[in-house]
N, C-alpha and C positions, 0 to 999 in steps of 0.2 A: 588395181582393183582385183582381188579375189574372188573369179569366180567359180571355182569348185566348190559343187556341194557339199555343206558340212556334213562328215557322217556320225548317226547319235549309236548309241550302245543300243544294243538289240535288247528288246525284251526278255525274258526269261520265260521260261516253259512256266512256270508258277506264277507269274504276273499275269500270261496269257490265259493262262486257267480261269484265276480269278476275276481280270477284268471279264472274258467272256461270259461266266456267271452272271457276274452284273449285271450284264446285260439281255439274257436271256433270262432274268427276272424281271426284266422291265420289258421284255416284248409282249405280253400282255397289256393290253389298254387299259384293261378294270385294276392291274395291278397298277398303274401310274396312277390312275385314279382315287385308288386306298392309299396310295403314298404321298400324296397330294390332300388328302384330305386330312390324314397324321400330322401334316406339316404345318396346313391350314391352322387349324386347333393348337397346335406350340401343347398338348396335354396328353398325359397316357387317356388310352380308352378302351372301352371294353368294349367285346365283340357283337355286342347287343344294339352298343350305340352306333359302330359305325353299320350295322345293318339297315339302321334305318335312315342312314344318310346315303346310302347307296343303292341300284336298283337290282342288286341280286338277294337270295339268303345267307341264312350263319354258315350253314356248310361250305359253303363256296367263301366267303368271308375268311374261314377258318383255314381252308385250305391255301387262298392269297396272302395270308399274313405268313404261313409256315414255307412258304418261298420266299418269301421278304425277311422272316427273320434268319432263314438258313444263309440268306449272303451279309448280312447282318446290316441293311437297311433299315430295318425297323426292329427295339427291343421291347421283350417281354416280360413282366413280374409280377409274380402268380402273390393274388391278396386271397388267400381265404380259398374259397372256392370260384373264383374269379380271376383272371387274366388281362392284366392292362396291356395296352402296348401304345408305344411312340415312334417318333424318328428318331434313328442314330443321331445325331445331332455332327459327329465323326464324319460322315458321309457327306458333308458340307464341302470339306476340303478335301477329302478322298477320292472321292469320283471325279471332281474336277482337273485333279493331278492324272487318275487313271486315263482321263481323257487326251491331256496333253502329252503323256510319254506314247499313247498306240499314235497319235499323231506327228510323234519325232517332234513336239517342241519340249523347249526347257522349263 
């Protein structure tokens, strides 16, 4: 029996970047919350709508979504004078893998 631990490839300074993003877009709780709620709905929405499912205002709404869209958790497309946004739908299996490589599984 084998028992040396197997050793994995080290992450990359650009993986670590980006996984850390991640996740310091989701240390915010209101911000799980607005992503959870995108997710909920399976629909784009406008910043109107999710202000009133949520207990803060637009401003703060506005600002949680432009963290979320800058790691590209949640996308954005501008109708008219209006801004929908969803969930990456990508982020399904993205984050789940970024998960398993900072944890050295395969």
């Amino acid at each position: 029996m084998n028992t040396t631990p197997q050793r994995h490839e080290a992450l990359s300074d650009e993986d670590a970047a980006t996984y850390a993003g991640w996740f310091k877009a989701l240390a915010d709780p209101m911000r799980v919350r607005l992503l959870h709620l995108l997710a909920a709905e399976r629909r784009p929405m406008a910043v109107g709508e999710i202000t009133s499912s949520l207990p803060i205002g637009q401003s703060t709404v506005s600002h949680h979504l432009k963290v979320l869209a800058d790691v590209r958790f949640v996308l954005s497309d501008r109708q008219g004078t209006s801004t929908r946004y969803q969930v990456n739908e990508a982020c399904l299996d993205c984050f789940p893998a970024a998960v398993r490589a900072i944890m050295g599984q395969p």
